[in-house]
C-alpha positions in Angstrom: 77.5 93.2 160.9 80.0 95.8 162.1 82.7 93.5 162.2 82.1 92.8 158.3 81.8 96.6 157.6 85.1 97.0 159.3 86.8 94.3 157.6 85.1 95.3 154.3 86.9 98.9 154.9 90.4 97.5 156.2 90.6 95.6 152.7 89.7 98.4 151.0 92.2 100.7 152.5 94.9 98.2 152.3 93.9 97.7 148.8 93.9 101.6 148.1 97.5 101.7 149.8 99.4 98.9 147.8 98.0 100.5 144.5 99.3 103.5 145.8 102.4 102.3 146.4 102.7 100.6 143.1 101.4 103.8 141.6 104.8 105.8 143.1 107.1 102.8 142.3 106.4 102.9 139.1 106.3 106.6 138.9 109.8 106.7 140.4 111.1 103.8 137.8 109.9 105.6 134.9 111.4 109.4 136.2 114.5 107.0 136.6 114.8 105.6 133.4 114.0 108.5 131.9 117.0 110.2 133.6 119.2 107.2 132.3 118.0 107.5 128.7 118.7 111.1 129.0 122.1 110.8 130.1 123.1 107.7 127.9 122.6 109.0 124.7 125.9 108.8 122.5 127.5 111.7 122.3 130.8 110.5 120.4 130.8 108.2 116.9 132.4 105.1 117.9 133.8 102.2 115.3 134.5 105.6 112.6 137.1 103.3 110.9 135.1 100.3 110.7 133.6 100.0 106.7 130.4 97.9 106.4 128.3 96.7 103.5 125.6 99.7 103.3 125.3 103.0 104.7 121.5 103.8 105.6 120.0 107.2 106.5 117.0 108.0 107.9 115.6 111.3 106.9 114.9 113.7 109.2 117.3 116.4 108.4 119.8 118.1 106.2 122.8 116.7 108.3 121.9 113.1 108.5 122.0 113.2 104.8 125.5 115.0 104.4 127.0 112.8 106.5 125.9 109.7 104.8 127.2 110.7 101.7 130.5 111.6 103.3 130.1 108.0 104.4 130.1 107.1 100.8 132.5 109.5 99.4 135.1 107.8 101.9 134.4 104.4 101.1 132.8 103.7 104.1 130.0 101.5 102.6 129.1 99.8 98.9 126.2 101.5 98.9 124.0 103.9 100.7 120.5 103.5 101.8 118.0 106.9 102.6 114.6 105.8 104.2 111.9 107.6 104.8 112.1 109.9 101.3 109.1 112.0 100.7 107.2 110.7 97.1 108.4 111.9 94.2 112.4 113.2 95.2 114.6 111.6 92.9 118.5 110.9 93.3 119.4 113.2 91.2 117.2 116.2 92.9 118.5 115.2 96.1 122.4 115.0 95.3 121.8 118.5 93.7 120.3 119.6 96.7 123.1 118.5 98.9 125.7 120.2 96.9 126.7 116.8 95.4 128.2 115.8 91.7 125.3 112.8 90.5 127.5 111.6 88.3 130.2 110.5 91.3 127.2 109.1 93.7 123.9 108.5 91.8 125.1 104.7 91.1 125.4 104.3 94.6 122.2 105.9 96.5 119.4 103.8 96.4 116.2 105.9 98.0 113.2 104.5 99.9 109.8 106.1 100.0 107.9 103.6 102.0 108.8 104.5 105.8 106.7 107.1 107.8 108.0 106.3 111.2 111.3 104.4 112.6 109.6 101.1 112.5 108.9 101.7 109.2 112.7 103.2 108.5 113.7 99.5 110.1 111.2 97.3 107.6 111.9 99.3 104.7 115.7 98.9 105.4 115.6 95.5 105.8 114.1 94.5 102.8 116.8 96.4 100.7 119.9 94.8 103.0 118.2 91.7 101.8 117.9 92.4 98.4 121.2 93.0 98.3 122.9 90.1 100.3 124.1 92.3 103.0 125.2 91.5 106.4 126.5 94.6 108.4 125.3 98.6 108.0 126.6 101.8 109.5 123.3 103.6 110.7 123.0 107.2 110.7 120.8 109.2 112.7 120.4 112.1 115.2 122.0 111.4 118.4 118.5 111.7 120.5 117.1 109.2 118.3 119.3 106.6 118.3 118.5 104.4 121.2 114.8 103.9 119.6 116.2 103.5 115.8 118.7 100.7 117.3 116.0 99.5 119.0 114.0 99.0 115.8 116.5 97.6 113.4 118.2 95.1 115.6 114.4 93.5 115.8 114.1 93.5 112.6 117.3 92.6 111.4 118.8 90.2 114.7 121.6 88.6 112.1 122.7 91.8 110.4 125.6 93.7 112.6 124.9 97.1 113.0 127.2 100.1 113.7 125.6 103.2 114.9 126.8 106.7 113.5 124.9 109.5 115.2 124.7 113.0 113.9 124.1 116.2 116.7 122.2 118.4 115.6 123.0 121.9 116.6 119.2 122.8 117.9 119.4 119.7 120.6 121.6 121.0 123.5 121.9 117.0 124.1 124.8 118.2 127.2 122.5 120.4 129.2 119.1 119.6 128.1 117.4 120.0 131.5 118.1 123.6 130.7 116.5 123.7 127.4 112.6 123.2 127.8 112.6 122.4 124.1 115.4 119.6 124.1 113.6 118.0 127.5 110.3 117.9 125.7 112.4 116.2 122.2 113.8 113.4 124.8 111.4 112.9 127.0 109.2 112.2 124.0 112.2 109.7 122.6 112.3 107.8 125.5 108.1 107.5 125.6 108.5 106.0 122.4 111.2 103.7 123.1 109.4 102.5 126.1 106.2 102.0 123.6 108.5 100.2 120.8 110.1 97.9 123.7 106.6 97.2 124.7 105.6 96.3 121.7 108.5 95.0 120.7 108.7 92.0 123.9 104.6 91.3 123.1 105.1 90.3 119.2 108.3 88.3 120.3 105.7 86.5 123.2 103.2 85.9 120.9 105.5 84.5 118.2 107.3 82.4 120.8 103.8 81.1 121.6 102.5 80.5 118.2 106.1 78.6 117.3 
């Protein structure tokens, strides 16, 4: 009887020492990814010369916008694609608002209301490259949310080429954010929700693989 009691307790304890050590493992992956995501995001705009199809923006701020349609004004795209527009903002309204002449642009902004999150930005988007026989897109964003919004469109568009064009906004310190409480709290929650999206992501491409 003792003999079972002790044996009971060694497997117990060794069972209470590999979760822990799985526990810290993990723990130490995730503070190690999280420094890598930190550290990786772009910081440069690669490919500036490169023109594609469509220009899409996702909202989010006054600068993402602006440089969209400076995207346009250039000739950097055929047409240019804002997701994620509140209800009720009209072309017009918003050209105004960002300084803009409608009568040089409003032919070429097409607005989406649908989106209320990146997956969202990603669906929404893709339906209008479809519509409009598209194959490539310059996609602009803030830097820090970049990773995730690549993330998002290349799984919902695998056959469209993508070029990323991030924007930095000016209230991210993206060089020395371990020194800015508010720009660590912005990216670590970034890179939760990339890890989430990735997740989820990997599990509707498993269950799809499984159902085909």
């Amino acid at each position: 009887m003792t003999s079972l009691f002790h044996r009971s307790n060694r497997r117990t304890f060794l069972t209470l020492k590999a979760g822990s050590f799985i526990a810290v493992t993990a723990l130490f992956l995730w503070i190690l990814g999280f420094f890598w995501f930190a550290t990786s995001l772009p910081d440069e705009i690669t490919d500036k010369s490169q023109v594609t199809d469509a220009i899409v923006v996702l909202t989010g701020g006054s600068d993402r916008i602006n440089t969209g349609l400076d995207l346009l004004s250039d000739g950097q795209g055929k047409k240019l694609f804002i997701s994620g527009v509140y209800q009720g903002v009209e072309v017009q309204e918003l050209l105004s608002l960002s300084k803009r002449s409608p009568q040089n642009l409003e032919c070429c902004v097409k607005l989406g209301y649908q989106a209320d999150d990146t997956r969202g930005n990603a669906q929404e988007s893709m339906t209008w490259v479809k519509e409009q026989g598209y194959s490539s897109l310059r996609l602009v964003t803030a830097s820090y949310h970049m990773p995730r919004s690549l993330l998002e469109f290349r799984h919902a568009m695998p056959n469209i080429t993508i070029y990323p064009h991030p924007v930095f906004p000016e209230h991210v310190k993206q060089k020395d954010w371990w020194l800015w409480p508010g720009s660590m709290t912005l990216i670590l929650s970034e890179y939760v929700k990339f890890l989430l999206a990735q997740v989820r992501n990997w599990a509707e491409d498993m269950q799809a693989n499984l159902i085909g």
